[in-house]
C-alpha positions in Angstrom: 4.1 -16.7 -7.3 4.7 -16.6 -3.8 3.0 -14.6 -1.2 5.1 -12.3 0.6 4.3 -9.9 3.8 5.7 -6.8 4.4 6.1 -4.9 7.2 4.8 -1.5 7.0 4.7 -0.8 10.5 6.7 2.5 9.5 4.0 3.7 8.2 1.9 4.5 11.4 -1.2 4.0 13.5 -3.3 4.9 11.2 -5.7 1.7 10.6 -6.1 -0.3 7.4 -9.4 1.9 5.9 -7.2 5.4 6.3 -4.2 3.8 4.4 -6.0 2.3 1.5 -8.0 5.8 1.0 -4.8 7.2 1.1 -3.2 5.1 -1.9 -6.5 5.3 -3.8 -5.6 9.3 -3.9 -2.7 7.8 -5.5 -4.2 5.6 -7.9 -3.2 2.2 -6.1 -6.1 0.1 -5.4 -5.8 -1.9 -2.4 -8.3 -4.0 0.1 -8.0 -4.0 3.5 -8.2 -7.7 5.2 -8.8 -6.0 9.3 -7.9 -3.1 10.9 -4.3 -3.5 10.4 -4.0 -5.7 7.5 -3.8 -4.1 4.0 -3.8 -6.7 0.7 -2.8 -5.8 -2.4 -3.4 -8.0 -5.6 -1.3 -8.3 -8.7 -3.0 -9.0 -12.2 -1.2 -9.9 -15.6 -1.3 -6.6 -16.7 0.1 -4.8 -13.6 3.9 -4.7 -15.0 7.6 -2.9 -13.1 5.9 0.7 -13.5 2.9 -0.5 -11.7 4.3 -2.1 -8.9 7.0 1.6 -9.1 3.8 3.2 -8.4 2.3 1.6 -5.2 5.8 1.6 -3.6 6.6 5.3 -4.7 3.4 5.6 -3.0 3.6 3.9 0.3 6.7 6.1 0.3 5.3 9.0 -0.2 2.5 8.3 2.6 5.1 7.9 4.9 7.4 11.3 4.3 4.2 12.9 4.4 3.9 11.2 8.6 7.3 11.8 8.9 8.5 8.7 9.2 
């Protein structure tokens, strides 16, 4: 598997702590690299619906900063 990077700068200013909170509310787990870095891990048993659920996430997070 390859390692991709996503740009989330849509999301906002807020920093890397605030946004992983935010998805743990959601129940996405997520670490945070620095301030503006967030990583997220797949596992074997993380299938489509899991990964449908951190990006409806991430989606949601953003509607709700209007972006």
């Amino acid at each position: 598997m390859q390692h991709a990077r996503v740009d989330c700068n849509h999301l906002g200013n807020e920093s890397s702590t605030e946004l992983s909170r935010r998805l743990e509310e959601r129940g996405v787990r997520s670490g945070t690299i620095d301030a503006r870095t967030v990583r997220f891990v797949t596992h074997t048993v993380v299938d489509d619906a899991g990964l449908d659920v951190t990006i409806d996430a991430l989606h949601a997070i953003a509607d709700e900063d209007g972006s």
